[in-house]
N, CA, C and O of each residue as an XYZ file, in Angstrom:
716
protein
N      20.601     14.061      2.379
C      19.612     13.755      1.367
C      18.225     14.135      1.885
O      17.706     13.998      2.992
N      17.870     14.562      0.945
C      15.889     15.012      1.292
C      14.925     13.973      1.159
O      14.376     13.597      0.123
N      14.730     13.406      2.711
C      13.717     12.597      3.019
C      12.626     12.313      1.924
O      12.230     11.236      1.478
N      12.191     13.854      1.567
C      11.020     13.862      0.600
C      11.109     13.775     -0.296
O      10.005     13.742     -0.841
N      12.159     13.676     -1.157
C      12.615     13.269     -2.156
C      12.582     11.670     -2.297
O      12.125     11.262     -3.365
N      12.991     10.740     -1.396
C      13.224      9.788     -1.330
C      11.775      9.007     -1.073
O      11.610      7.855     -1.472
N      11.363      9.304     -0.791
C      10.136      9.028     -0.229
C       9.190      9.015     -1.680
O       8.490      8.072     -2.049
N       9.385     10.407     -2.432
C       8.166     10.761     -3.602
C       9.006      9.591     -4.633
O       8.247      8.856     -5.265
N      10.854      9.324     -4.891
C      11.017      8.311     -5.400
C      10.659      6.956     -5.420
O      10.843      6.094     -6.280
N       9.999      6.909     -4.086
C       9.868      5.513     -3.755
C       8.244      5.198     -4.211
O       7.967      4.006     -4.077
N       7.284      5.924     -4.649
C       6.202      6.475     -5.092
C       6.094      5.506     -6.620
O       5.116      4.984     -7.154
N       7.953      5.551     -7.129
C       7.082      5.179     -8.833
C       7.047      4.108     -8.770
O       7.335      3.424     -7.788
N       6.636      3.706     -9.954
C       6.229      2.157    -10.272
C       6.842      1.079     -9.432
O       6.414      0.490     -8.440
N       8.230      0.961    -10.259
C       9.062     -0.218     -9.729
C       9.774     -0.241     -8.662
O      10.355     -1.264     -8.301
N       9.836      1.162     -7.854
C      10.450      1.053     -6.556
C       9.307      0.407     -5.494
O       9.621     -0.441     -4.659
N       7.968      0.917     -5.641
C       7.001      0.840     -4.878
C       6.373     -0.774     -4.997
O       5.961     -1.360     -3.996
N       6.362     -1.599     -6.820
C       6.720     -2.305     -6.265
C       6.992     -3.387     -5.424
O       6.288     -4.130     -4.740
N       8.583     -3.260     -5.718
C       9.783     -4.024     -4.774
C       9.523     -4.055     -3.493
O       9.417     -5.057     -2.787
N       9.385     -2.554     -3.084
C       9.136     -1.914     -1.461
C       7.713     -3.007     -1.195
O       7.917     -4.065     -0.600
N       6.474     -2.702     -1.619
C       5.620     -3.757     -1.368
C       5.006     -4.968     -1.444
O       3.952     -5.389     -0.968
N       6.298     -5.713     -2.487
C       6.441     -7.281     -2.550
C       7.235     -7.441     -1.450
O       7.394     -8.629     -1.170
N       7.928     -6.478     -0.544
C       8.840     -7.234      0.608
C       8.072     -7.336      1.465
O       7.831     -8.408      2.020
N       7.393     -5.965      1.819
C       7.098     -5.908      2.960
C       5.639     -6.996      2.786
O       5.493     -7.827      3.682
N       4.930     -6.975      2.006
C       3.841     -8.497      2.070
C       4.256     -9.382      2.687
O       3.655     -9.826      3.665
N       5.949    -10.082      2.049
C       6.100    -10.990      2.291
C       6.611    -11.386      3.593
O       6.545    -12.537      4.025
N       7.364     -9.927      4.497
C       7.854    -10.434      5.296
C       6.601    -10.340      7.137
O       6.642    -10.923      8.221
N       5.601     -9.172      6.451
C       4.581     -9.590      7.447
C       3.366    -10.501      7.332
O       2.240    -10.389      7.817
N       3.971    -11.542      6.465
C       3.054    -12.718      5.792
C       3.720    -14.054      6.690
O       3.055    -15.075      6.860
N       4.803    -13.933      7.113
C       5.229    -14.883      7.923
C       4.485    -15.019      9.426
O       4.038    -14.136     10.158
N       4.524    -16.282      9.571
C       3.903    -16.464     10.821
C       5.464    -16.316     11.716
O       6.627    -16.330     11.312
N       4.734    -16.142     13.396
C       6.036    -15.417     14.440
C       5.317    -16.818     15.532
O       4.374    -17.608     15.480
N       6.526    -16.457     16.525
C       6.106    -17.162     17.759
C       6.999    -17.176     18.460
O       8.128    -17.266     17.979
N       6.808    -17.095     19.800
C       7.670    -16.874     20.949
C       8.064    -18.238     21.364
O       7.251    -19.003     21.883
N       9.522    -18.612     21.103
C       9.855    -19.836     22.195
C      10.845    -20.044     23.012
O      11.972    -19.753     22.611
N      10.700    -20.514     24.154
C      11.642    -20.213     25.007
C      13.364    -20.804     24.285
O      13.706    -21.631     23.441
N      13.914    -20.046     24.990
C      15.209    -20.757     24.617
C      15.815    -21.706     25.049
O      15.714    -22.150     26.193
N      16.541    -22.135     24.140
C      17.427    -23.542     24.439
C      17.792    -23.913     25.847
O      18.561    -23.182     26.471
N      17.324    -24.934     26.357
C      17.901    -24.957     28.315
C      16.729    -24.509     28.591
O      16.569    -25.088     29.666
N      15.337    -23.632     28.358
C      14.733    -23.629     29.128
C      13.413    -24.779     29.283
O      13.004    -25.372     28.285
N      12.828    -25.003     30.624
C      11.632    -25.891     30.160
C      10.240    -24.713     29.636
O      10.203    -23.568     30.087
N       9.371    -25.149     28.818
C       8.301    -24.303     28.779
C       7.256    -23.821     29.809
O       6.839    -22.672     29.957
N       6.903    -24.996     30.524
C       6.258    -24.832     31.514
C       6.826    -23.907     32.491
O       5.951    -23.320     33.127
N       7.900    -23.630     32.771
C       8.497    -22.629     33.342
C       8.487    -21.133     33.008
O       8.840    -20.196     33.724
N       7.931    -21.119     31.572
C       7.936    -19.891     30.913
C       7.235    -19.212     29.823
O       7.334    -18.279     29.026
N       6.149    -20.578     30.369
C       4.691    -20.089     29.594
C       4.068    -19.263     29.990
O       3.260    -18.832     29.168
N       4.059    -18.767     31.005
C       3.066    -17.287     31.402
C       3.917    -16.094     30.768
O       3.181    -15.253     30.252
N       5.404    -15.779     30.666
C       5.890    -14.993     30.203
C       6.046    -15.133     28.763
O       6.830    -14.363     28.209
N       5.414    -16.008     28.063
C       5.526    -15.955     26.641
C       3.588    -15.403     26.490
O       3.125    -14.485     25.812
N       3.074    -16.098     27.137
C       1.751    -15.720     26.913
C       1.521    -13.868     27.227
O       0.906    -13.004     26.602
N       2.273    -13.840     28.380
C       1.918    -11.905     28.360
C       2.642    -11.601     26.938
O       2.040    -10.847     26.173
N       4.010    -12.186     26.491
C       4.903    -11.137     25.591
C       3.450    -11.626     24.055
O       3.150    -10.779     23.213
N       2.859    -12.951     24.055
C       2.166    -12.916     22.719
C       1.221    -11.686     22.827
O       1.184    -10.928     21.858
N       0.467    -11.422     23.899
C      -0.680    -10.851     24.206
C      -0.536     -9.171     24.121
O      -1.311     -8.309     23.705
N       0.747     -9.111     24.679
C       1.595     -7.810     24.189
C       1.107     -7.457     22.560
O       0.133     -6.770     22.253
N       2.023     -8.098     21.663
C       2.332     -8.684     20.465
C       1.224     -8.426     19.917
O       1.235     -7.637     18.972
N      -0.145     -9.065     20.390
C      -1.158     -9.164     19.545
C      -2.096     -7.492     19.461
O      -2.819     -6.963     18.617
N      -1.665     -7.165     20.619
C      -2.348     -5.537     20.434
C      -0.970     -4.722     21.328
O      -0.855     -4.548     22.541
N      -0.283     -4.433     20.500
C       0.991     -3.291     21.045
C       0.359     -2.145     21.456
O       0.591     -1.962     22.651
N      -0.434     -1.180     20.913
C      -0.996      0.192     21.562
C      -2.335      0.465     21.774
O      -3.060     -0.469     21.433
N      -2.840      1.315     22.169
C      -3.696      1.589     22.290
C      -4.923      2.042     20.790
O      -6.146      2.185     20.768
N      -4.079      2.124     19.933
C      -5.048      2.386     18.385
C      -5.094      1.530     18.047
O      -4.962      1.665     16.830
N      -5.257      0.086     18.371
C      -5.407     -0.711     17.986
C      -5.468     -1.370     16.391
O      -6.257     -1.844     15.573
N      -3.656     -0.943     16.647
C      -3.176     -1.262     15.629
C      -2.767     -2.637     15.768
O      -2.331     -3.022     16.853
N      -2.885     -3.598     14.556
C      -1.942     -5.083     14.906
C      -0.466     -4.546     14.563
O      -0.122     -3.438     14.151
N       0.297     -5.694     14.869
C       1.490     -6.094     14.914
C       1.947     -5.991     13.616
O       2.780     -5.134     13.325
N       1.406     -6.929     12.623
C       2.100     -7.358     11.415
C       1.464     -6.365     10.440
O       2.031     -6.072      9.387
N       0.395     -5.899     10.764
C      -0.534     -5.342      9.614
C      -0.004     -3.749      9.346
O       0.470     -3.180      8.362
N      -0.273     -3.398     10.488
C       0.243     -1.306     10.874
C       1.898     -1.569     11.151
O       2.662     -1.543     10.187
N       2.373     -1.804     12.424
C       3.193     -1.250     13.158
C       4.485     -1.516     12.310
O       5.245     -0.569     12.110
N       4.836     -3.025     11.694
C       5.804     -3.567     10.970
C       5.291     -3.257      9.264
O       5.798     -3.540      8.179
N       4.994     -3.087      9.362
C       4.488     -2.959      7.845
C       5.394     -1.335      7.771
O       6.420     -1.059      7.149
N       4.662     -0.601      8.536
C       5.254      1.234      8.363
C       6.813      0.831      8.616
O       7.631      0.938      7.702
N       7.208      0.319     10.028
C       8.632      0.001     10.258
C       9.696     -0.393      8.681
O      10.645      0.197      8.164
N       9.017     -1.540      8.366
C      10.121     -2.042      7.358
C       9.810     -1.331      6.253
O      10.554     -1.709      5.349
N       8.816     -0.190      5.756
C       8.374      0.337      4.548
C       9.460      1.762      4.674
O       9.831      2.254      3.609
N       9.885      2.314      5.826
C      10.509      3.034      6.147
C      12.354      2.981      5.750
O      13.231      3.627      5.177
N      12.122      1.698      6.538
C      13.686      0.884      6.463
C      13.667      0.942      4.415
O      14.384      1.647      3.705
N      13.029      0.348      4.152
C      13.285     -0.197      2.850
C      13.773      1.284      1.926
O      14.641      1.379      1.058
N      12.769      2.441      2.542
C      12.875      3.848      1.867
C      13.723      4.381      1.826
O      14.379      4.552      0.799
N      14.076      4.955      3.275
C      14.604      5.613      3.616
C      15.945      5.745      4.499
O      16.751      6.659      4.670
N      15.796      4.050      5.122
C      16.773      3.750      5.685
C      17.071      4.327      7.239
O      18.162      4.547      7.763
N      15.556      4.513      7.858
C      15.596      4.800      8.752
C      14.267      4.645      9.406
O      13.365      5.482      9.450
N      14.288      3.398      9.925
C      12.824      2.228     11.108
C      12.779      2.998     12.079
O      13.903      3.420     12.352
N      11.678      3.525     12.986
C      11.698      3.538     14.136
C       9.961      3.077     15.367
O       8.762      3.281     15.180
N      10.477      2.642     16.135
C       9.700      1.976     16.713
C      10.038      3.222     18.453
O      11.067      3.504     19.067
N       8.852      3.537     18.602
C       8.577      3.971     19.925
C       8.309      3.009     20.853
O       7.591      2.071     20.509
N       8.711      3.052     21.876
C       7.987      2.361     22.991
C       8.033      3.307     24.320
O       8.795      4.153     24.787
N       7.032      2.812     24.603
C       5.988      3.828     25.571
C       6.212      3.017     27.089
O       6.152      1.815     27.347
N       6.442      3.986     27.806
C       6.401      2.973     29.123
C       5.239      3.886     30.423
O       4.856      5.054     30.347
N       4.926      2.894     31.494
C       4.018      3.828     31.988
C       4.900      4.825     32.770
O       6.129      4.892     32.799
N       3.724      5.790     33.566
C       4.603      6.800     34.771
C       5.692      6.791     35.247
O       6.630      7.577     35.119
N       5.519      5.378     36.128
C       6.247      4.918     36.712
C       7.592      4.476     36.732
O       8.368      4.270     37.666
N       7.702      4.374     35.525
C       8.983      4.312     34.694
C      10.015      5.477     34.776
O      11.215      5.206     34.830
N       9.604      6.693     34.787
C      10.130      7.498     34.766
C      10.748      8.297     36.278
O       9.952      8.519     37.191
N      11.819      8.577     36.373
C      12.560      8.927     37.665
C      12.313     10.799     37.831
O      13.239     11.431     37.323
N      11.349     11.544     38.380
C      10.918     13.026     38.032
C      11.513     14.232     38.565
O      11.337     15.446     38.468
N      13.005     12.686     39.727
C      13.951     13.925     40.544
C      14.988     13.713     39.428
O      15.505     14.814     39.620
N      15.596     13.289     38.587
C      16.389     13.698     37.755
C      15.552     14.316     36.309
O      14.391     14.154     35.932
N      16.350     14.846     35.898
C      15.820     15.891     34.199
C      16.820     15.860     33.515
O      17.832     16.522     33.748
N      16.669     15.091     32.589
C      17.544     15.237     31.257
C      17.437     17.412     30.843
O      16.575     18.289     30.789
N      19.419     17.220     30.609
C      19.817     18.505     31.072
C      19.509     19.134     29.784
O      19.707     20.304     30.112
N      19.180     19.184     28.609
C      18.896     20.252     27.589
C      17.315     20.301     27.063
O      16.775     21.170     26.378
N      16.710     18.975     27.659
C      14.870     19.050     27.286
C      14.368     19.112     28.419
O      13.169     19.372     28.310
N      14.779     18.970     29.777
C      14.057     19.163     30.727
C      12.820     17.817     31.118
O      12.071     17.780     32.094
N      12.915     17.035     30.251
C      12.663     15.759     30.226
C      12.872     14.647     30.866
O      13.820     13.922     30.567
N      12.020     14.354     31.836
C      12.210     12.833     32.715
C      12.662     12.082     32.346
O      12.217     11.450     31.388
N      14.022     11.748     33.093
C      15.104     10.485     33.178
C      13.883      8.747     33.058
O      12.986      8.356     33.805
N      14.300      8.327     32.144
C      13.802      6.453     32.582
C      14.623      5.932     33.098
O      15.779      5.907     32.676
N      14.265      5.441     34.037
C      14.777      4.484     35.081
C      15.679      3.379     35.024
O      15.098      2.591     34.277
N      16.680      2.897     35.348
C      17.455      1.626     34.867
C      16.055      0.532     34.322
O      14.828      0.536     34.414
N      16.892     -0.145     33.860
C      16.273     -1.678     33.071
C      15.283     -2.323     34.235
O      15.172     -1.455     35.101
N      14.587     -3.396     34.569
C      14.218     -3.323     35.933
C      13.165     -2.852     36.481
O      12.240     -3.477     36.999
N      13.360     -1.314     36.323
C      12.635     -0.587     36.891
C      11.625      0.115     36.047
O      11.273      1.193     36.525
N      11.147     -0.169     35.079
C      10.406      0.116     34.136
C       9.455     -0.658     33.791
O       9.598     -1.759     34.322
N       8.155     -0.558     32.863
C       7.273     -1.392     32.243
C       6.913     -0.562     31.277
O       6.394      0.550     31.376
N       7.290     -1.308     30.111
C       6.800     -0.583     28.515
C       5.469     -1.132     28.450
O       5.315     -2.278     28.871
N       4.557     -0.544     28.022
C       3.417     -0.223     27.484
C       2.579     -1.082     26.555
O       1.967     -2.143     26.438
N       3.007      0.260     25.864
C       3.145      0.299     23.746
C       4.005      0.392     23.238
O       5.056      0.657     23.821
N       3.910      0.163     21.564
C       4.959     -0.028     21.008
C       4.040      1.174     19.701
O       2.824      1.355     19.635
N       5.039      1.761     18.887
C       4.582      2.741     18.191
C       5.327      2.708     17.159
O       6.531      2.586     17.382
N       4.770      2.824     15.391
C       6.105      3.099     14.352
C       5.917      4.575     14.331
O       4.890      5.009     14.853
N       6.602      5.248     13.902
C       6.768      6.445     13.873
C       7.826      6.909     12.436
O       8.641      6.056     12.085
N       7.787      8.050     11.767
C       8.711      8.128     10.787
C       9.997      8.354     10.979
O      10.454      9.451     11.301
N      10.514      7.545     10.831
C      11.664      7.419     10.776
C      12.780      8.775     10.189
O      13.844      8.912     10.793
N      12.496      9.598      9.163
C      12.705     11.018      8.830
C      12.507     11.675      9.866
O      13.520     12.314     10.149
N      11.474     11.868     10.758
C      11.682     12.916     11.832
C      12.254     12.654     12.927
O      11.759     13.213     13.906
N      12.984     12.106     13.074
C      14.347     11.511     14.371
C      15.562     11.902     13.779
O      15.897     11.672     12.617
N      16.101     12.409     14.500
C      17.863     13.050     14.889
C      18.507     12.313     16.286
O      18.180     12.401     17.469
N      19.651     11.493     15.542
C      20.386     11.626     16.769
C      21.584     12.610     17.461
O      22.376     13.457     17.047
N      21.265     12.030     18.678
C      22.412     13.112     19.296
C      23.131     12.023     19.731
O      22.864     11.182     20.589
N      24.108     12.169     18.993
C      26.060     12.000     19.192
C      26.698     12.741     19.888
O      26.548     13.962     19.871
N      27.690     12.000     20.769
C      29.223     12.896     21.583
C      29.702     12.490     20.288
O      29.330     11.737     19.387
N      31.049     13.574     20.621
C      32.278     13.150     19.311
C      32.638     12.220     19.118
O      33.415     12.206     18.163
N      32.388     10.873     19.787
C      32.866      9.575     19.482
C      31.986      8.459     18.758
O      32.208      7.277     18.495
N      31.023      9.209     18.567
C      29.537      8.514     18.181
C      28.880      7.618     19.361
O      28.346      6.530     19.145
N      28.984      8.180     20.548
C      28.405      7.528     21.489
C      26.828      8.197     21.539
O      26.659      9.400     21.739
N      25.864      7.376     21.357
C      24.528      7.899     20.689
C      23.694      7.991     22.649
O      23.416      7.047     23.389
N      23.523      9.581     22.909
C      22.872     10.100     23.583
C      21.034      9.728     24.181
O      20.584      9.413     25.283
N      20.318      9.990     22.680
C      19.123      9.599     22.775
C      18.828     10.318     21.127
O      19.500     10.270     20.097
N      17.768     10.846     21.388
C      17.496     11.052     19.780
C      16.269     12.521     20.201
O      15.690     12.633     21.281
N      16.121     13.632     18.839
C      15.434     14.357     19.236
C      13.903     14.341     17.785
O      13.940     14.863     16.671
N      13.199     13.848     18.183
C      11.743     14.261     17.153
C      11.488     15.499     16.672
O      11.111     16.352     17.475
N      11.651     15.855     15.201
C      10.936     17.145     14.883
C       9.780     16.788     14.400
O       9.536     15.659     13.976
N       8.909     17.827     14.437
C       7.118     17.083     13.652
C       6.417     18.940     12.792
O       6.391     20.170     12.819
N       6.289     18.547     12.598
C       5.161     19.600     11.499
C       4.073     20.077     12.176
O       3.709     21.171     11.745
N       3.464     19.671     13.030
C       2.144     19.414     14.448
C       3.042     20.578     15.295
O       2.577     21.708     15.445
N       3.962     20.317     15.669
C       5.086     21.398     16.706
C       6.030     21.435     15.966
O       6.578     20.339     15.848
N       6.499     22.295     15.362
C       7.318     22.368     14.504
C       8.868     23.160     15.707
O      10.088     23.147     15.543
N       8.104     23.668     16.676
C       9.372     24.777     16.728
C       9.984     24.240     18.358
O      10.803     24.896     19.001
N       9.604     23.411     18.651
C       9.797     22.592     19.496
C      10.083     20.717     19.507
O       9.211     19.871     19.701
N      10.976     20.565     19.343
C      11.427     19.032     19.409
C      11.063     17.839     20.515
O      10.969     18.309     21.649
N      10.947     17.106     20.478
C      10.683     16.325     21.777
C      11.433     15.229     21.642
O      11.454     14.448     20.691
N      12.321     15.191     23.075
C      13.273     14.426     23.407
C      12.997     12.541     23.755
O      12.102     11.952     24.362
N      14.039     12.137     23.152
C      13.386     10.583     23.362
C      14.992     10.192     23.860
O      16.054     10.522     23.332
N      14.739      9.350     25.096
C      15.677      8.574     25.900
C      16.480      7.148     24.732
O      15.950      6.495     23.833
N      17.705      7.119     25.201
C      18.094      6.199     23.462
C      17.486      4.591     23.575
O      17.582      3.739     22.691
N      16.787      4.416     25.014
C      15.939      3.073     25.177
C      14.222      3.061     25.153
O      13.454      2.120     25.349
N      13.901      4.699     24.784
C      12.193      4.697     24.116
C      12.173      4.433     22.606
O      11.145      4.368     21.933
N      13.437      4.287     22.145
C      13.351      4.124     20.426
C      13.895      3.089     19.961
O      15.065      2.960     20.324
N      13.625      2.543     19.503
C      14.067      1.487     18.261
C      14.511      2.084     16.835
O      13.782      2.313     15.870
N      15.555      2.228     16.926
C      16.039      2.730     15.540
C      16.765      2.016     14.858
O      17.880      1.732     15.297
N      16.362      1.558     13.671
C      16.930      0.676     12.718
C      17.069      1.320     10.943
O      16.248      1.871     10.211
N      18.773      0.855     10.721
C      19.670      1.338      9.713
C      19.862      0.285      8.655
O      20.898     -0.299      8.972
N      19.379     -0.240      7.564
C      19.985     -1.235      7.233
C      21.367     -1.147      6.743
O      22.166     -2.081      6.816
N      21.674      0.252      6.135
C      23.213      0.050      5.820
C      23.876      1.156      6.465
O      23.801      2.261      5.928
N      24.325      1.056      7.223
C      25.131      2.045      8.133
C      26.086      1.814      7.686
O      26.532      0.787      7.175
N      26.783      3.511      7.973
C      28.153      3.777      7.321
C      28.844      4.375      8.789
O      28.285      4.643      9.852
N      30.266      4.468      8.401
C      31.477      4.868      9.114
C      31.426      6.307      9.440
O      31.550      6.791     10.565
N      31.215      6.989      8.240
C      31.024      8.687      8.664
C      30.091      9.019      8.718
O      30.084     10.108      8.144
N      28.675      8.678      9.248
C      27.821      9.010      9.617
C      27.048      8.082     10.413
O      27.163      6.865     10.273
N      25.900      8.870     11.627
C      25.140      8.212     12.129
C      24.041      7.818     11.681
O      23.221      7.111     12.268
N      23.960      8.367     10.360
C      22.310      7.783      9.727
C      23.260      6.222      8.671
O      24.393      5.742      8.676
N      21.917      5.945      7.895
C      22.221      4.710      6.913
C      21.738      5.109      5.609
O      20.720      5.796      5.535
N      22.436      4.708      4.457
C      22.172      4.910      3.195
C      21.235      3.904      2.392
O      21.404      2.699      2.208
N      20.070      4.838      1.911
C      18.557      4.180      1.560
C      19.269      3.341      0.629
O      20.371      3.242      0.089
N      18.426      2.924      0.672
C      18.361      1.805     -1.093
C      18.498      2.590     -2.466
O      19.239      2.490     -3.444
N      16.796      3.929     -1.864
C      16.839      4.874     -2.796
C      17.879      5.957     -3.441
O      17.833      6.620     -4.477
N      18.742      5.864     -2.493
C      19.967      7.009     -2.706
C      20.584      6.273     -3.814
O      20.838      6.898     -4.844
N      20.838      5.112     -3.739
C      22.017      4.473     -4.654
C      21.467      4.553     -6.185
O      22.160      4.134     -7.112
């Protein structure tokens, strides 16, 4: 299905809308970090205070949380049926003696050994995944209009990709708008 199609559908009246009575409502909710069950707080108030502080400014464009980043995320989801959330980690993160073998692209590091950043929405239409034959999902490749003739490779733990209705014979999910 043509992204842009779906997208200019989602444009008329009553799709647009639906699409923006949700998304009001669902970045109209208040959030909050609490530790989980069994834990004491005091034990895990400095790590809720970095993850709010995170939270409250994810990137550097100082975009908020609820206003930009989730707003594009679930406006995407609702469209098109395909969320994605970047996350950015620093240098250091990255391992520069291994290279991912078809982009030439720095390996990230086990779990651990990393520190994410930022957090980024991004369109969800310009992500491809790469599948083995079993649907074991590789990482994913970005096309953009900016570089059109060159893709840029994303590790399958720099993305957040979210489907609301995923199907059996395929790795993408079927919009709202398709139906």
């Amino acid at each position: 299905m043509d992204t842009n199609e779906l997208r200019q559908f989602s444009q008329t009246f009553w799709v647009n809308a639906c699409v923006h009575t949700i998304v009001d409502e669902i970045t109209s909710l208040d959030w909050d970090i609490v530790p989980k069950d069994g834990y004491d707080y005091d034990w895990v108030s400095d790590g809720i205070a970095d993850v709010k502080e995170f939270f409250t400014h994810p990137n550097h464009n100082g975009e908020a949380l609820s206003t930009v980043v989730i707003r594009s995320f679930i406006k995407d989801i609702l469209e098109i049926d395909a969320g994605v959330l970047v996350k950015v980690f620093d240098i250091n993160s990255y391992d520069f003696n291994e290279l991912e073998p078809k982009s030439g692209a720095p390996m990230l590091k086990p779990i651990g050994q990393r520190k994410m950043t930022e957090i980024y929405a991004r369109d969800g239409a310009s992500f491809l995944k790469e599948i083995d034959k079993f649907g074991f999902l590789k990482g994913y490749w970005q096309y953009s209009y900016q570089i059109p003739a060159h893709p840029m490779w994303f590790h399958r733990d720099e993305i957040v990709y979210c489907a609301e209705h995923s199907r059996s014979m395929s790795c993408y999910g079927y919009a709202r708008t398709q139906a």
